[in-house]
C-alpha positions as CSV (number, residue, x, y, z in Angstrom):
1,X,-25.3,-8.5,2.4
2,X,-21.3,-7.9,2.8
3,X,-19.1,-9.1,5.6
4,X,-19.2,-6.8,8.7
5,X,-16.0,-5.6,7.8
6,X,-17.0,-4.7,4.5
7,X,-16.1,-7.7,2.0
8,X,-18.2,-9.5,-0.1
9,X,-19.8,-12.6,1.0
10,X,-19.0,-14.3,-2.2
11,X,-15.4,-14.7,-0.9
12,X,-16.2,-16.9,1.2
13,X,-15.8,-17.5,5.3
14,X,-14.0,-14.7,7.0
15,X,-10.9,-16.0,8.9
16,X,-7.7,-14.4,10.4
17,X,-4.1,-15.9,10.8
18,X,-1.6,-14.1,13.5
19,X,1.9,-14.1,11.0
20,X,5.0,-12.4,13.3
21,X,3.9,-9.2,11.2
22,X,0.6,-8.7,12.8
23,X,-2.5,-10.1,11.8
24,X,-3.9,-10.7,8.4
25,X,-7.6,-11.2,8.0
26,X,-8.5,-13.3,4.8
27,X,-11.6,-15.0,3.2
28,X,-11.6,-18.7,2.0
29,X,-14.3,-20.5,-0.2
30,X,-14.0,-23.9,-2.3
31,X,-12.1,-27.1,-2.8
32,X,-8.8,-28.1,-4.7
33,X,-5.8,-26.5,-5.8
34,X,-5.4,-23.5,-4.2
35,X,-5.2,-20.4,-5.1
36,X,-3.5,-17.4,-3.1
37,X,-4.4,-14.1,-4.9
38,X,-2.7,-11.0,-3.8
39,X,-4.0,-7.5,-4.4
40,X,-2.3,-4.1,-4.7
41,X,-2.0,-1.6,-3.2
42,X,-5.2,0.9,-2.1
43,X,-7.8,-1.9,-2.6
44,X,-8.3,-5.1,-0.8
45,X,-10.1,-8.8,-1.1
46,X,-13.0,-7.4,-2.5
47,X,-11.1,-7.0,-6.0
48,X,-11.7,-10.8,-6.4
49,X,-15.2,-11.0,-5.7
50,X,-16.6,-11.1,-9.0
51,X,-14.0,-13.7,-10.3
52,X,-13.7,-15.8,-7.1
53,X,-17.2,-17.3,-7.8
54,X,-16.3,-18.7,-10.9
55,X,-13.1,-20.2,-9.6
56,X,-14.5,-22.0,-6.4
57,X,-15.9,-24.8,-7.9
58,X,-12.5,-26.1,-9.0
59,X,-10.5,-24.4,-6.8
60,X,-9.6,-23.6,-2.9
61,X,-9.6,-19.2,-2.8
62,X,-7.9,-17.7,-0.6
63,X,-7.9,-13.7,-0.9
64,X,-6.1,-11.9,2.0
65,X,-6.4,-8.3,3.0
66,X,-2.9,-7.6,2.4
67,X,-1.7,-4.1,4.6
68,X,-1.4,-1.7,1.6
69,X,-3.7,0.7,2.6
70,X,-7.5,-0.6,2.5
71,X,-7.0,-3.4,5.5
72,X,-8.8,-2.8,8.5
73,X,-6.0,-5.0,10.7
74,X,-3.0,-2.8,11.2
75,X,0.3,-4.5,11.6
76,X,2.6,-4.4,14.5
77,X,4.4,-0.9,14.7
78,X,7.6,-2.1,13.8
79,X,6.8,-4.5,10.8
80,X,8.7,-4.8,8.0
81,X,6.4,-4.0,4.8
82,X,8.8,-3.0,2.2
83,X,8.7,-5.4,-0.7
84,X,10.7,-7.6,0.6
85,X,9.0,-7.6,4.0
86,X,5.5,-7.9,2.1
87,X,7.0,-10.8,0.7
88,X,7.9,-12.2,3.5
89,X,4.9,-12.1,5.0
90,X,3.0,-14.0,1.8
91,X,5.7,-16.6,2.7
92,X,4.7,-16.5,6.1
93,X,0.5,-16.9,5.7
94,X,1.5,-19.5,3.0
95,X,3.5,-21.3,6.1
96,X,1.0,-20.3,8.6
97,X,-1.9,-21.8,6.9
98,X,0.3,-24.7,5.8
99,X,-0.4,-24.2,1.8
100,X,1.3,-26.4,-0.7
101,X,1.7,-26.0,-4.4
102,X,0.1,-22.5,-4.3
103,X,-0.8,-20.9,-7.6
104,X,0.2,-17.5,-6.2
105,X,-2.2,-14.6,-8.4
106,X,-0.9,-11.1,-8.3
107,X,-2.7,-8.5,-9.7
108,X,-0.9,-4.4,-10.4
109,X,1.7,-4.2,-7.6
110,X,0.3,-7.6,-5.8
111,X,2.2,-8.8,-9.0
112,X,5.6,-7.3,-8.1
113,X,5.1,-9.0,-4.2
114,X,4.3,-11.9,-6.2
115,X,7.9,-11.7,-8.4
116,X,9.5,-11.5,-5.0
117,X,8.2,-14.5,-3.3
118,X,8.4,-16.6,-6.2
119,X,12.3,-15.2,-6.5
120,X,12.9,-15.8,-2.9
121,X,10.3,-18.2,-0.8
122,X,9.3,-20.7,-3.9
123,X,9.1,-23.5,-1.3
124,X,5.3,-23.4,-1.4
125,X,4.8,-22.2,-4.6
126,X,3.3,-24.4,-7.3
127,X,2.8,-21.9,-10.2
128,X,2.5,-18.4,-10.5
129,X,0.1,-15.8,-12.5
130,X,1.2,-11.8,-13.0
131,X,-1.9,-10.4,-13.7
132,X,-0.8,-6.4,-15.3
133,X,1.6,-5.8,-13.4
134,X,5.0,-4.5,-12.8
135,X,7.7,-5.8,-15.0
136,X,11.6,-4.9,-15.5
137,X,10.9,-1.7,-17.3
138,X,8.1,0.1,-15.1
139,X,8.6,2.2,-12.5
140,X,7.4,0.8,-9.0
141,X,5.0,2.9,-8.6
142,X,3.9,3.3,-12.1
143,X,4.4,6.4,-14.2
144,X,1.3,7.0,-15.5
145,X,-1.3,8.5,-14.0
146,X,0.6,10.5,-11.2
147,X,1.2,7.5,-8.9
148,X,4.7,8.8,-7.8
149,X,3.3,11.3,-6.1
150,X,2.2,8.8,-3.1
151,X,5.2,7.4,-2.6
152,X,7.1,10.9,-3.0
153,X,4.1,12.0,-0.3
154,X,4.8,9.0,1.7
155,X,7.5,10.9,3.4
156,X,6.0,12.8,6.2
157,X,2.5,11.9,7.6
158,X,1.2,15.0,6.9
159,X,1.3,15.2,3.6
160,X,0.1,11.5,2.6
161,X,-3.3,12.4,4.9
162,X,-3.8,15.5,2.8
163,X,-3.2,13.6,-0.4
164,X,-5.6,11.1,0.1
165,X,-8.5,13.4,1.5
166,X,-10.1,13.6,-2.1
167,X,-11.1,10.1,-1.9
168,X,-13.9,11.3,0.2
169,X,-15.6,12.5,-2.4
170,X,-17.3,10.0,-5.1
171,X,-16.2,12.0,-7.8
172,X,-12.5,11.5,-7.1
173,X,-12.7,8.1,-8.0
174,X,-12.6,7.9,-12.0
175,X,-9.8,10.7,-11.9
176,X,-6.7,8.8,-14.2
177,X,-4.8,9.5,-11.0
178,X,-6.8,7.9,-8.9
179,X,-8.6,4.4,-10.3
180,X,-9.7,5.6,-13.6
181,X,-6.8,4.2,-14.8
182,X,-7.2,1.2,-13.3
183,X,-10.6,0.1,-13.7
184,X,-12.2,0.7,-17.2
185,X,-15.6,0.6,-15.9
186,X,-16.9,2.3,-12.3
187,X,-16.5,0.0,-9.4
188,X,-19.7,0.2,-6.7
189,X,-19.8,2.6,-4.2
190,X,-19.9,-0.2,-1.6
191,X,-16.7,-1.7,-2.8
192,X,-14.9,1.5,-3.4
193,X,-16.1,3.1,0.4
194,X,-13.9,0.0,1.4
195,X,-11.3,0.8,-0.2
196,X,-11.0,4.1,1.0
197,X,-12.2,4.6,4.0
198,X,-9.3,2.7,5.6
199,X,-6.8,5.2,5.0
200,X,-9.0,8.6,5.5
201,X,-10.1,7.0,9.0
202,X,-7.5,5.0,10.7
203,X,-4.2,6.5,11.8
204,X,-2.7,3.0,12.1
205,X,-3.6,1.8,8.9
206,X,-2.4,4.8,7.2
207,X,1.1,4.1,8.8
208,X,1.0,1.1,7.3
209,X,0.0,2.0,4.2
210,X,2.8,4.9,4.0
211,X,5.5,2.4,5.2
212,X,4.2,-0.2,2.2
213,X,4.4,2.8,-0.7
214,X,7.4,4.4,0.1
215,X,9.5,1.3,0.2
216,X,8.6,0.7,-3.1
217,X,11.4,0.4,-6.1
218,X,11.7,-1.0,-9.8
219,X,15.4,-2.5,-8.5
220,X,12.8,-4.8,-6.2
221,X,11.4,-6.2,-9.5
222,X,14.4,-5.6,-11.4
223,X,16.1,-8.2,-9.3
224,X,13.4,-10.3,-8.9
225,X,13.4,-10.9,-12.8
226,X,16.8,-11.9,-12.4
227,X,16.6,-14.8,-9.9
228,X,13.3,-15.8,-11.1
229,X,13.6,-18.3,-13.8
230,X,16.5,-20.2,-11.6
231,X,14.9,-19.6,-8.3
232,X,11.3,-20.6,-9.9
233,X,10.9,-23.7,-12.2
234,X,7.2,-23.6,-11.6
235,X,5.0,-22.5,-15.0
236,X,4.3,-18.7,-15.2
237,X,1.5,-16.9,-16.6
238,X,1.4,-13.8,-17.7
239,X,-2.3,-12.1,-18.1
240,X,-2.5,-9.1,-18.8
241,X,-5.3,-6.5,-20.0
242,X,-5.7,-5.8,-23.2
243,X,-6.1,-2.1,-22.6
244,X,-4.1,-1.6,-19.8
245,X,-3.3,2.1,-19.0
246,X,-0.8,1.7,-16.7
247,X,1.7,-1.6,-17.8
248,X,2.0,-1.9,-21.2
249,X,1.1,-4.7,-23.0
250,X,4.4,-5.4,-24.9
251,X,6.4,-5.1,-21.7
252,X,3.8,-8.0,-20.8
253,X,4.7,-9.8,-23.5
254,X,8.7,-9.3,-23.2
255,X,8.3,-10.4,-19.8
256,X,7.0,-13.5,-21.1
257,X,8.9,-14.1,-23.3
258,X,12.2,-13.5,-21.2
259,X,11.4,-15.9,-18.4
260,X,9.1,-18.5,-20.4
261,X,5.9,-18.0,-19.4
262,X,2.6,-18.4,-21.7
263,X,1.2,-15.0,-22.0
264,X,-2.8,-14.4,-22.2
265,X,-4.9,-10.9,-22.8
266,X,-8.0,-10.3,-21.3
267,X,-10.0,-8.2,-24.1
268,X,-12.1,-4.9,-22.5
269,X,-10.0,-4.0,-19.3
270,X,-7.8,-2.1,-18.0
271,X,-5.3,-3.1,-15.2
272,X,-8.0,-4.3,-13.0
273,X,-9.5,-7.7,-14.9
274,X,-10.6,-9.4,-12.4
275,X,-13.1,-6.2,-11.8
276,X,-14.0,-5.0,-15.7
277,X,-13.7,-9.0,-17.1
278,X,-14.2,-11.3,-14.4
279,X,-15.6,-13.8,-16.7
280,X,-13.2,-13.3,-19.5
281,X,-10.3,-13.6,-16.7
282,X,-11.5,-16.8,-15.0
283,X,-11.5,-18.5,-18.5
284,X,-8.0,-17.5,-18.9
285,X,-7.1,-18.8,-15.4
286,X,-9.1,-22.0,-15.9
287,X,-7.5,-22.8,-19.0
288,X,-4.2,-22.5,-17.9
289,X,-4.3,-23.8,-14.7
290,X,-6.1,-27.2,-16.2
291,X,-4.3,-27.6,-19.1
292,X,-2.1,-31.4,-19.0
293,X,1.0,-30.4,-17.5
């Protein structure tokens, strides 16, 4: 049975930290070197649940329900959550929670906020994996697909309710434009009813969620690639989907290669590994992260 408000049990203990933001509810589960992982936008801890499970004997999970949409915590009216506010705020549940040498795992745009804390709060970082995610040469929000359109609806209320009113119905859900392109196979309707029913029902959490997308810009990660490799001297991975839709693979694999990181695939997925692969992608993340250093 899932978590009463909606996650998946297999993530562990449900627990929430007050950050100057507003609060953040998170799940924690296992022992070790931990592991922060940070979602993107329009989903929520339940992307992890498959690939936590597999991690938790070897490692401490921590997977946050960052406020991008499918949170059920609204932050405080007048928080900051454009990228560098969402980053910030990883900085500041690292802090909170009193985390050191954080493998920090972001996954589609939890990857960009993930660039931007390792470019500007490394102090508690210990390494850092960019799981398909935004690089130098994609567009924040990605091109394909449609995505613009939420942050170009973010503008007025109005219009970003109307665009998301779709999502009530099941059949919305595999549309390219919605997470078709995302997830190569369909998630549950469980998960997916958690993901968004947040922004059809709750005023507050849409606010949030339409601050978060239309802060968004590639000159965030753009930057961010620039300070990184002086900023961060931690080891970077880059693991990315073998059939990703929505990040290419060879911008991947430049990014790698331009601030020396060891780049992995994860055969049969699209952006979302950690849902299509779980297995495949907590080899990948295993191997790395106990590999001599």
């Amino acid at each position: 049975m899932a978590e009463p408000c909606g996650r998946d049990p297999r993530l562990g203990q449900a627990k929430q930290v007050r950050l100057p933001a507003g609060t953040v509810r998170y799940h924690e589960i296992g022992s070790g070197p931990v592991l922060v992982f940070v979602h993107g936008y329009l989903v929520n801890a339940d992307l992890w649940r498959k690939l936590v499970p597999l991690l938790a004997d070897r490692f401490r999970c921590i997977t946050p329900d960052w406020p991008l949409g499918s949170h059920t915590s609204p932050m405080r009216r007048e928080a900051d959550l454009s990228p560098p506010g969402i980053a910030r705020l990883i900085a500041d549940l690292l802090e909170a929670l009193d985390l050191r040498e954080v493998t920090l795992v972001g996954n589609d745009s939890g990857g960009a906020y993930s660039q931007l804390v390792a470019a500007h709060h490394p102090e508690r970082l210990g390494g850092l994996v960019l799981n398909s995610c935004e690089t130098p040469w994609c567009s924040w929000p990605p091109g394909p697909g449609g995505f613009g359109l939420l942050k170009l609806a973010a503008r007025h209320p109005a219009p970003h309710r109307i665009l998301y009113q779709p999502l009530r119905l099941r059949l919305s859900w595999r549309l390219p434009n919605t997470y078709g392109s995302l997830a190569k196979y369909p998630i549950e309707a469980r998960v997916m009813r958690g993901y968004v029913r947040p922004v059809l029902d709750s005023t507050s959490v849409r606010r949030d969620g339409r601050k978060a997308i239309g802060a968004v810009s590639a000159r965030f990660v753009q930057e961010a690639a620039q300070r990184l490799r002086s900023s961060f001297p931690g080891p970077v991975l880059c693991l990315w989907a073998a059939e990703d839709r929505v990040f290419p693979l060879t911008h991947g694999q430049s990014y790698a290669e331009r601030i020396g990181a060891t780049f992995r695939t994860v055969a049969g997925s699209f952006t979302y590994t950690a849902e299509d692969q779980p297995g495949r992608t907590a080899e990948a993340l295993r191997g790395w992260l106990e590999q001599p250093a």
